[in-house]
C-alpha positions in Angstrom: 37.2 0.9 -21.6 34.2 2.0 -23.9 33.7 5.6 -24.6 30.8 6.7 -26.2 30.3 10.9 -26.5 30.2 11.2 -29.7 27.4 9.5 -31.3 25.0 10.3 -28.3 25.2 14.1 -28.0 25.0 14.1 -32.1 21.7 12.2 -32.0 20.8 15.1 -29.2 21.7 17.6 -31.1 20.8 17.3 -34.2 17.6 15.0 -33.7 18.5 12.5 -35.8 16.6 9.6 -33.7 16.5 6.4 -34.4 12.8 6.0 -32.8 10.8 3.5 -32.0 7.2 2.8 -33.7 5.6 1.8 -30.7 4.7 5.2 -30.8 1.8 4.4 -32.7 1.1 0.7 -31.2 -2.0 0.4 -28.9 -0.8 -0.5 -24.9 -1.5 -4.6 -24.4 -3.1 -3.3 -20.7 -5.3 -0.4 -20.3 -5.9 1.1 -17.4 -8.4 3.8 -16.1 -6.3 4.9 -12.8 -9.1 7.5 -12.0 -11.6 4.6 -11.0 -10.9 3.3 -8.1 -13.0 0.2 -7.4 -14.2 0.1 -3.8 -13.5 -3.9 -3.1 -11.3 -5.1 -0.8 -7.4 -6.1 -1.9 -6.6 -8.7 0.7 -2.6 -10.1 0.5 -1.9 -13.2 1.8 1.8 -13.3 3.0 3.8 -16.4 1.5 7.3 -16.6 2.6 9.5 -14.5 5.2 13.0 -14.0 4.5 15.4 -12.7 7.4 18.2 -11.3 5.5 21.4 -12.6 7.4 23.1 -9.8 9.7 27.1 -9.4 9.7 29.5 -7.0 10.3 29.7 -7.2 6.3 26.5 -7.6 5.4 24.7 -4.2 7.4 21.7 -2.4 5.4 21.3 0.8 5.6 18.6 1.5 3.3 16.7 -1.3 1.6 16.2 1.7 -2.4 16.0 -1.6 -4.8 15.4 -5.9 -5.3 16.4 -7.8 -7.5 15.8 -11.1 -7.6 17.5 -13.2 -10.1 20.1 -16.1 -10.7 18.4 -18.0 -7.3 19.9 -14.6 -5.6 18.8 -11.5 -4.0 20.5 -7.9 -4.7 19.6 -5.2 -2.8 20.6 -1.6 -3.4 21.1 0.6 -0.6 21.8 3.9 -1.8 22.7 5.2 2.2 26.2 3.1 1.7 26.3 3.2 -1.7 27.1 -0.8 -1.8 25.1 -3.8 -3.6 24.4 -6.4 -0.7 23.8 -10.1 -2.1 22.2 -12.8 -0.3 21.0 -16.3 -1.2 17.3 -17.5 -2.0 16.8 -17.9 1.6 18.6 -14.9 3.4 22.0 -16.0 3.6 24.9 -13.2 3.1 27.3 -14.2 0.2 29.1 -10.9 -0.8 28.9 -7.1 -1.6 30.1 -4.6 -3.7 31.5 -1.3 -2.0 34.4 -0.3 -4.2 33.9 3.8 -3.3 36.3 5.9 -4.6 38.1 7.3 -8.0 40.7 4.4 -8.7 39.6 2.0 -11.8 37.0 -0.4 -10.4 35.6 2.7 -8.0 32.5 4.8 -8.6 31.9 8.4 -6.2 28.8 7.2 -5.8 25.8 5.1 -7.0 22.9 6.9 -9.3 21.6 3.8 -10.4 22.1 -0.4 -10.0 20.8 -2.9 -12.2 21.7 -7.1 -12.7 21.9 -9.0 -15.8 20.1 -12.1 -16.1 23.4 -13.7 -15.4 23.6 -12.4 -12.1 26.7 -9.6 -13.3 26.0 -6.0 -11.4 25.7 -3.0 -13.2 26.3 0.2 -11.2 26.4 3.7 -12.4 27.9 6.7 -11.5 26.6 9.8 -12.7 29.6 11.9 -11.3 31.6 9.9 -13.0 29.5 9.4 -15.9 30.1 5.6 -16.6 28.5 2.3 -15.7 30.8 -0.7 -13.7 29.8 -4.1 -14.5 31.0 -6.3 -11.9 31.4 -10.4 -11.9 32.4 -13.1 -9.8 31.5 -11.7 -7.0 32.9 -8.4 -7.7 36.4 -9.3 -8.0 36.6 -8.6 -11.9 35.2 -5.6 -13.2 34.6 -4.0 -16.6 34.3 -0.2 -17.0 31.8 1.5 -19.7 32.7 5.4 -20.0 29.8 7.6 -21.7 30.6 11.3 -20.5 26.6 11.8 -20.5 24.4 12.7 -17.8 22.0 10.1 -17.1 19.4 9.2 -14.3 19.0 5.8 -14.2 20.6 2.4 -16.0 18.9 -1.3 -17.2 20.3 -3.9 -18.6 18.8 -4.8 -21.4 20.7 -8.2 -22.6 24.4 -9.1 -22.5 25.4 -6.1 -24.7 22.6 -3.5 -24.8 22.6 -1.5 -21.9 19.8 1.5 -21.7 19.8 5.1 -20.4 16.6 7.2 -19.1 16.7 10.8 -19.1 19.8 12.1 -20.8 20.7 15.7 -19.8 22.0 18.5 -22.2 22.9 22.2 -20.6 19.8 22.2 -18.1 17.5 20.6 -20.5 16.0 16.4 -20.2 16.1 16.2 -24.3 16.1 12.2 -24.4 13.7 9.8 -22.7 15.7 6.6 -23.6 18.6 5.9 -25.2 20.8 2.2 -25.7 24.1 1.5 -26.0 25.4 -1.7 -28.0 28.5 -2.3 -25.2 30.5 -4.4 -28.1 30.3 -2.2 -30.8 29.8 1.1 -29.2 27.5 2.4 -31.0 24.0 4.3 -29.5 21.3 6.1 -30.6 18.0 7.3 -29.0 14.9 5.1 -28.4 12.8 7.2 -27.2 12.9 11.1 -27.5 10.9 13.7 -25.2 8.5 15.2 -27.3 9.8 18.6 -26.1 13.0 19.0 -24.1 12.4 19.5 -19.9 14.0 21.7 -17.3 15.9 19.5 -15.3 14.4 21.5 -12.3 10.9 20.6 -13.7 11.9 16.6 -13.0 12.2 16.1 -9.1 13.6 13.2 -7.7 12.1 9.6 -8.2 13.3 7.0 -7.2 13.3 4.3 -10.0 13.0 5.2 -13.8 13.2 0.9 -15.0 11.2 -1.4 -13.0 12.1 -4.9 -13.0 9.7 -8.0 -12.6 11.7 -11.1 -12.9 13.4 -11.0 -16.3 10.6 -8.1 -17.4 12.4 -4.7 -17.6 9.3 -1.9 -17.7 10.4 1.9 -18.4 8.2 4.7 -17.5 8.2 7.6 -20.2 8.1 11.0 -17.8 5.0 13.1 -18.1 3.2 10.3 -20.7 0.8 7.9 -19.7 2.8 5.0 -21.2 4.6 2.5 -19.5 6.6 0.4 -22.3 8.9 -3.1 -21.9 12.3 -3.5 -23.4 13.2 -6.2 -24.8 16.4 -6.4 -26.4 16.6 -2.4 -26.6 13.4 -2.3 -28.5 10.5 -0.8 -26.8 6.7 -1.9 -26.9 4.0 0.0 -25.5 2.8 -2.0 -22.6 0.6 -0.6 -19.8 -1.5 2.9 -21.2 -2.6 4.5 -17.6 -6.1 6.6 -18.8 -6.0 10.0 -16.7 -6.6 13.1 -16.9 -3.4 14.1 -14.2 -1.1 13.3 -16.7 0.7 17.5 -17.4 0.9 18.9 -20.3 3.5 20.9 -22.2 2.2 24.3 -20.6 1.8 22.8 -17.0 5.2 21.9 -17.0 6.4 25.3 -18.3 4.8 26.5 -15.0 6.7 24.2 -13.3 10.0 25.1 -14.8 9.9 28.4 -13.5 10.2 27.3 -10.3 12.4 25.4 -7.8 10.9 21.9 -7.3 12.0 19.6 -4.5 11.1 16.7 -2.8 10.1 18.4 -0.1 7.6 21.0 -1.8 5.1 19.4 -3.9 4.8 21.2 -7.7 1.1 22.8 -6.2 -2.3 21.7 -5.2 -3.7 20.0 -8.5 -3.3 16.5 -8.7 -1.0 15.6 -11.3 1.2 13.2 -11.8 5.0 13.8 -11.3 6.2 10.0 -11.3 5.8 6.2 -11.4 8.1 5.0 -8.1 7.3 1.4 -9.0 5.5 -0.8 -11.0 6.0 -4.1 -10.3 3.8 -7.3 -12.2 3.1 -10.9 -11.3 0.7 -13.4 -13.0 -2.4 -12.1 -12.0 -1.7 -8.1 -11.1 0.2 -5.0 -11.1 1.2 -2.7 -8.1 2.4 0.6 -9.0 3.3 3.4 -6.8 2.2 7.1 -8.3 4.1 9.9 -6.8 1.5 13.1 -7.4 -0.8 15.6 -6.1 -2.2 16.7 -2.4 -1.3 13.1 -1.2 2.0 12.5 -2.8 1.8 8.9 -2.3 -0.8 6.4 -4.1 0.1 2.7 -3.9 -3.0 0.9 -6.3 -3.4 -2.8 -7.8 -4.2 -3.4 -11.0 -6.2 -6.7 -11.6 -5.5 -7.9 -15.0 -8.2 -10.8 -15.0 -10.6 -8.6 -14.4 -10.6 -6.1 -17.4 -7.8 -4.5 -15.3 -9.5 -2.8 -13.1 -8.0 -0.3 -10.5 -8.1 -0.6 -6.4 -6.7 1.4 -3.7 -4.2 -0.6 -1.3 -5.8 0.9 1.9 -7.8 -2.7 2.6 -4.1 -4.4 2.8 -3.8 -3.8 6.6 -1.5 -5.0 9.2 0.0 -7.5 6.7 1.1 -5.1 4.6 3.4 -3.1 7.1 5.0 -1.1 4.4 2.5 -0.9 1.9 5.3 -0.4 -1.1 6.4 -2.9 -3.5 10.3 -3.2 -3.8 10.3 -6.7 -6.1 9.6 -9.7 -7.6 9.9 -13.0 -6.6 8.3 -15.5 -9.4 4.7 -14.8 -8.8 4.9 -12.6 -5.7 5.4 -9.7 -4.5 7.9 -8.0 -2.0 8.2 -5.5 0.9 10.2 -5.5 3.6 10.1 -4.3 7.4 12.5 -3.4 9.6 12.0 -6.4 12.8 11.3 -4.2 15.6 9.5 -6.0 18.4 6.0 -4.4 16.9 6.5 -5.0 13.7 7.3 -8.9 14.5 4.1 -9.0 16.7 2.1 -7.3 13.8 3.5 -10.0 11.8 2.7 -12.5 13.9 -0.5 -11.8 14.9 -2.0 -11.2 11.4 -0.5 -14.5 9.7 -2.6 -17.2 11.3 -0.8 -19.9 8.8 2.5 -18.4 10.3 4.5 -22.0 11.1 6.3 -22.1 14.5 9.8 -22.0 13.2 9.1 -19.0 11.0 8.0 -17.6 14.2 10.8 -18.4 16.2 12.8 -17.2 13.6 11.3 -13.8 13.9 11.6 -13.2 17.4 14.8 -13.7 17.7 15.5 -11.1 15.4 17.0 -7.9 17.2 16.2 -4.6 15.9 19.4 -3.3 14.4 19.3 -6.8 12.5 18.7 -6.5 9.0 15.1 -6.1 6.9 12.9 -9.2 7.0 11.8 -9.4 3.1 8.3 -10.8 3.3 6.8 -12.4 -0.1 3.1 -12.1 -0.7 0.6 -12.5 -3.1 -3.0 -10.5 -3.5 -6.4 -11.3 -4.1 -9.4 -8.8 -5.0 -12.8 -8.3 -4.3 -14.8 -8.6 -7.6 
């Protein structure tokens, strides 16, 4: 068991951070969210993927994918259990160890998988991180007595924490933690310490594309990768919704929930997702009068910025969970409209993908659907 108090609230408290130059490195893409190009974003559906229905293998809430190893991991926060399934829907195990035995968490804050296909999931109540293998039936517990928000693996034995917590205040961004030889230190502090009642709920701080793991610094405009627990400024998003240190003073003297959005300007309070394939970026922005904002990025074409509206009826939820090589994924839920929307809207739809679809009931599982997208220049 690895514990690892010490060095991590001594880096918080006395600032003595081990930081990162990216600081002063200029983003590889750039941005200008505020434009929104008025061309069409058109997605082209490439694979459906009925996820295999079992008494073991029910979803309740389809909160992360992961695809790696030839292997899909979904997160469902609702049971608090890590469903896996293979490359083309089939159920192969789970993890659901709820409890407060060894090998047990209380509940899941955050999930993330190693490159090798091992399962990370942490437990905030319980401050420490499980990493499960073969198939769950070994497991390896990594205490830290911290308050964190959300977990990524950053190789076999760096793992990194976003938004550490210290007596009501967010004081680090990102930290890492060599598993092997304990030690930790900060990556990247906040340039002034948050009320935790300042940060609502979001639901991803690491996005994962592939073997890409993206973090999204809080209240910055800077979207940096990790590689090997070193940071590099990646995506700079140019805006002027971005709040500053006096904005979210106002904010901290309030309750904020999900529910009750911070007030009518439209700033930015998250980045839900940002996924990347070849070609373009999707990211979700949670902020302002209309909460929601789902826009593509096209990267060969001096990254320019376009609203998802166009998608239509392909797109039946118009968020981005994953990456699957070069495409993207949603999901729906295969209610007898949602099926016919389907099939109506995929003319190259083969006849055994859909028969597959209608037999589908709708308490089966999500259908993943895989697509790629194409803009109007």
């Amino acid at each position: 068991m690895t514990t690892i108090i010490y060095l991590l609230l001594c880096i918080i408290a006395l600032g003595s951070c081990q930081t990162d130059k990216s600081k002063e490195e200029n983003a590889s893409i750039i941005a200008n969210i505020d434009i929104r190009n008025n061309g069409d974003v058109r997605s082209t559906p490439v694979k459906y993927i009925s996820l295999e229905t079992t008494d073991n293998s029910l979803i309740n809430s389809v909160s992360k994918v992961i695809f790696t190893n030839n292997k899909f991991y979904i997160l469902d926060l609702t049971s608090k259990s890590v469903f896996v399934f293979s490359s083309e829907g089939k159920y192969l195990f789970k993890i659901h160890r709820v409890g407060e035995a060894p090998g047990e968490y209380i509940d899941i804050t955050d999930a993330d998988i190693s490159n090798k296909g091992d399962i990370y999931i942490a437990d905030v109540n319980t401050s420490k991180v499980l990493k499960y293998t073969d198939e769950g039936t070994k497991y390896k517990e990594i205490k830290t007595d911290i308050t964190f928000l959300g977990v990524g693996v950053c190789s076999d034995s760096i793992l990194c924490f976003a938004n550490i917590m210290n007596e009501g205040k967010i004081d680090v961004a990102l930290a890492k933690l060599n598993t092997i030889s304990n030690h930790s230190s900060t990556i990247l502090p906040h340039d002034y310490s948050v009320a935790v009642q300042a940060v609502p709920f979001t639901s991803s701080f690491f996005y994962r594309s592939n073997n890409t793991l993206l973090f999204y610094h809080r209240f910055t405009p800077f979207i940096y990768i990790i590689e090997e627990g070193k940071l590099r400024k990646y995506i700079q998003l140019v805006t002027d919704r971005i709040p500053g240190k006096e904005q979210l003073k106002k904010w901290e003297a309030k309750e904020i929930t999900f529910q009750s959005p911070f007030d009518s300007e439209e700033y930015i309070y998250a980045i839900n997702s940002c996924f990347e394939t070849n070609d373009h970026l999707f990211l979700e922005i949670w902020g302002g009068k209309t909460l929601f904002q789902h826009i593509v990025i096209d990267k060969k074409a001096n990254n320019k910025v376009y609203n998802t509206l166009s998608l239509g009826d392909n797109m039946i939820n118009h968020n981005v969970i994953g990456i699957v090589d070069d495409s993207f994924v949603t999901y729906t839920i295969p209610t007898k409209e949602n099926v016919s929307a389907m099939i109506r809207n995929d003319k190259n739809m083969n006849q055994e993908t859909k028969n597959t679809l209608l037999s589908l009931k709708e308490d089966d599982n999500p259908v993943l659907i895989l697509f790629q997208v194409e803009t109007e220049k």
